[in-house]
C-alpha positions as CSV (number, residue, x, y, z in Angstrom):
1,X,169.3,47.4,-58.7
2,X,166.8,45.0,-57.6
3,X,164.3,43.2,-60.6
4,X,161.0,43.7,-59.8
5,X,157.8,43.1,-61.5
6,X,156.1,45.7,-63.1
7,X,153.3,44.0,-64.9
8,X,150.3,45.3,-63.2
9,X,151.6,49.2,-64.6
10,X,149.2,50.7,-66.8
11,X,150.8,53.0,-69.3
12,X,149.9,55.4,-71.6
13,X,152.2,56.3,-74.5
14,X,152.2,59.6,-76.5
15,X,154.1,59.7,-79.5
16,X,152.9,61.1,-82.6
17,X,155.2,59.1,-84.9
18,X,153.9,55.2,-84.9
19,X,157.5,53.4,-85.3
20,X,157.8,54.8,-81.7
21,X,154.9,53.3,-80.5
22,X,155.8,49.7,-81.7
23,X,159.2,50.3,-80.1
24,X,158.0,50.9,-76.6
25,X,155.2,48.6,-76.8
26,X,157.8,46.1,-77.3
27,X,159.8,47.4,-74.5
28,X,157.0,47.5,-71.9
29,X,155.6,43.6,-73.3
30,X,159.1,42.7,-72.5
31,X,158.9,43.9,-69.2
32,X,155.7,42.0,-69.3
33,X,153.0,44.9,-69.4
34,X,150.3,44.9,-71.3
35,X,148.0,47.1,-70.4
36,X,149.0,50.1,-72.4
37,X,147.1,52.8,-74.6
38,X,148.8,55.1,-76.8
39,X,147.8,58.9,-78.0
40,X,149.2,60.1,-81.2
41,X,149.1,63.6,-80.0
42,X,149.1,65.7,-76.5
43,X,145.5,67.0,-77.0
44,X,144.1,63.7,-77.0
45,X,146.2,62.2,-74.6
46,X,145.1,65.0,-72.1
47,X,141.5,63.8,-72.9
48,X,142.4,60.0,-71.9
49,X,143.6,61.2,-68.8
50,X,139.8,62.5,-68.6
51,X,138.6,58.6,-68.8
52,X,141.5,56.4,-67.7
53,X,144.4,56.7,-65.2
54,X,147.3,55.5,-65.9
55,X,150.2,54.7,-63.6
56,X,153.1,56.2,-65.3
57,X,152.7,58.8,-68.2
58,X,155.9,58.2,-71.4
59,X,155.4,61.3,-73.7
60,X,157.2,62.4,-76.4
61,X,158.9,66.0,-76.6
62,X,158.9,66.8,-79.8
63,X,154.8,66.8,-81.2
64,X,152.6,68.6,-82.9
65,X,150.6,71.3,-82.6
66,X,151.8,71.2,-79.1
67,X,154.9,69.2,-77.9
68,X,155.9,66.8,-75.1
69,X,156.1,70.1,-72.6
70,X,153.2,71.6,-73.2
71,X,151.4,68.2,-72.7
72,X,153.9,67.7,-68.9
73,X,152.9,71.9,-68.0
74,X,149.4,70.9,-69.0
75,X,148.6,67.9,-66.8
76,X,150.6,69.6,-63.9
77,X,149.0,73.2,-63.9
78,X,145.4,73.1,-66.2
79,X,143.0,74.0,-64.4
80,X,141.0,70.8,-65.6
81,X,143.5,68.4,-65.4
82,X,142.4,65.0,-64.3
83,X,145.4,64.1,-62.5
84,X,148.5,66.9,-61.7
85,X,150.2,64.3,-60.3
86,X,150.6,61.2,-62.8
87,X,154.5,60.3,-63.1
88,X,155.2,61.3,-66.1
89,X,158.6,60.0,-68.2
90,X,160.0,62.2,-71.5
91,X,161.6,60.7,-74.0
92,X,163.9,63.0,-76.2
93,X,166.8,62.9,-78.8
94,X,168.4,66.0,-77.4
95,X,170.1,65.9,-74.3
96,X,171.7,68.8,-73.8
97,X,171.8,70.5,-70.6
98,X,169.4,73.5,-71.0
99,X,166.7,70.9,-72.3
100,X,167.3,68.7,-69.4
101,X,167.0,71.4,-67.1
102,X,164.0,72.9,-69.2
103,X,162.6,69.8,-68.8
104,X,162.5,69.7,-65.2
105,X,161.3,72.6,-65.2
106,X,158.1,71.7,-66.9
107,X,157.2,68.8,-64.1
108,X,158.5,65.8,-65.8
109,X,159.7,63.0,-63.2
110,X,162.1,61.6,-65.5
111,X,163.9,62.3,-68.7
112,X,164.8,59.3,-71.0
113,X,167.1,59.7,-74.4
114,X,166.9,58.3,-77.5
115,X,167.3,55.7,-78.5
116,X,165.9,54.2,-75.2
117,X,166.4,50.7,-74.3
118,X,164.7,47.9,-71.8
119,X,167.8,49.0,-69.4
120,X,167.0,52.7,-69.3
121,X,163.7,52.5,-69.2
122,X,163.1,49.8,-67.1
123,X,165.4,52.3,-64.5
124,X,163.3,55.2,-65.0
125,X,160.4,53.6,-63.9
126,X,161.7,51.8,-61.4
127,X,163.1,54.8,-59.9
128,X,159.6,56.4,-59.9
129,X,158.4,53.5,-58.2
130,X,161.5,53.3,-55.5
131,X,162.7,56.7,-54.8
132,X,159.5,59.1,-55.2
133,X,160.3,62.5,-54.8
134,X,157.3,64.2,-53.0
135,X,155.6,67.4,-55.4
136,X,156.1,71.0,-54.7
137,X,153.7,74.0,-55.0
138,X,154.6,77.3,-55.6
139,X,154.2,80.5,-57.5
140,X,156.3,79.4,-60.0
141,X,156.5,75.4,-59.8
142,X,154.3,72.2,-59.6
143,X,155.7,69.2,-59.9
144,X,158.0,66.9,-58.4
145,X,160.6,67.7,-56.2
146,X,163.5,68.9,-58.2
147,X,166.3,68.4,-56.0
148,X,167.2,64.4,-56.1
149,X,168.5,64.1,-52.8
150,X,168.8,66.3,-49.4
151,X,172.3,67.4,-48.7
152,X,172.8,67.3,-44.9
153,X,175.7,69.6,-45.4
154,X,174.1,72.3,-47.4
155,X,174.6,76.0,-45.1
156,X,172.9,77.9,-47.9
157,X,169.0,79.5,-47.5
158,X,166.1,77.9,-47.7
159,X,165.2,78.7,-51.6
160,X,161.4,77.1,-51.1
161,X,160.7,78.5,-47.3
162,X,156.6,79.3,-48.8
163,X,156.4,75.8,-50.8
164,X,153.8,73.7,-49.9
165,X,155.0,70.4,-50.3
166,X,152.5,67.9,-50.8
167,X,152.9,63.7,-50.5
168,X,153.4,62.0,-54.0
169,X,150.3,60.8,-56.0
């Protein structure tokens, strides 16, 4: 994986519990970026996304009143959002399956456990950056492109024949 510099990312952070915060602000300094904001809850992380534009999203999943997937299914299908199409990272302590998927589901770009690290997130972002997976529109989906790669050999039907794919960002 090549090192690059990620320094001129702004970030915003929503995490309603503050010992997070101080961990990924660490985390992100370390990776040399400073311009970061943090939300302690979806609602008024939704409205920063009214007045500032972040280049990568890191939300919590589990929040109050309304938790890290409501916050990802709002800023991908409201009908106000400011930007359907910020990358958008979610950290969680439960990995199993079902949430993974459920999570992918929602329109994340990336999902990150606990506890993160530099390592894991550092390749989270960098794979937004790299390898960005162009979004998809369609009765039932908007977001990123859920399949990670195209498999040349796949013979099966075309599951997404009335998306309407749209370039990233």
């Amino acid at each position: 994986m090549a090192s690059i510099s990620l320094e001129a990312l702004s970030i915003l952070v929503v995490d309603d519990n503050k010992h997070m915060h101080m961990v990924v602000k660490a985390i992100l300094n370390s990776m040399r970026i400073k311009n970061i904001r943090f939300s302690d809850n979806a609602a008024d992380a939704f409205m920063e996304l009214r007045n500032w534009h972040p280049d990568i999203v890191i939300t919590d999943w589990a929040m109050e009143p309304l938790d890290g997937l409501d916050f990802v299914r709002l800023v991908r299908k409201g009908a106000d959002s400011p930007n359907p199409y910020v990358p958008i990272i979610l950290l969680t302590g439960h990995t199993e399956m079902h949430r993974v998927l459920e999570a992918r589901d929602s329109g994340v770009n990336e999902v990150l456990a606990k506890p993160i690290s530099i390592k894991s997130l550092y390749s989270r972002m960098l794979s937004i950056i790299e390898q960005p997976r162009p979004f998809v529109k369609s009765k039932s989906y908007f977001g990123p492109c859920r399949r990670r790669s195209d498999d040349p050999t796949y013979k099966g039907p075309e599951r997404r024949a009335d998306a309407l794919l749209d370039s990233f960002g």
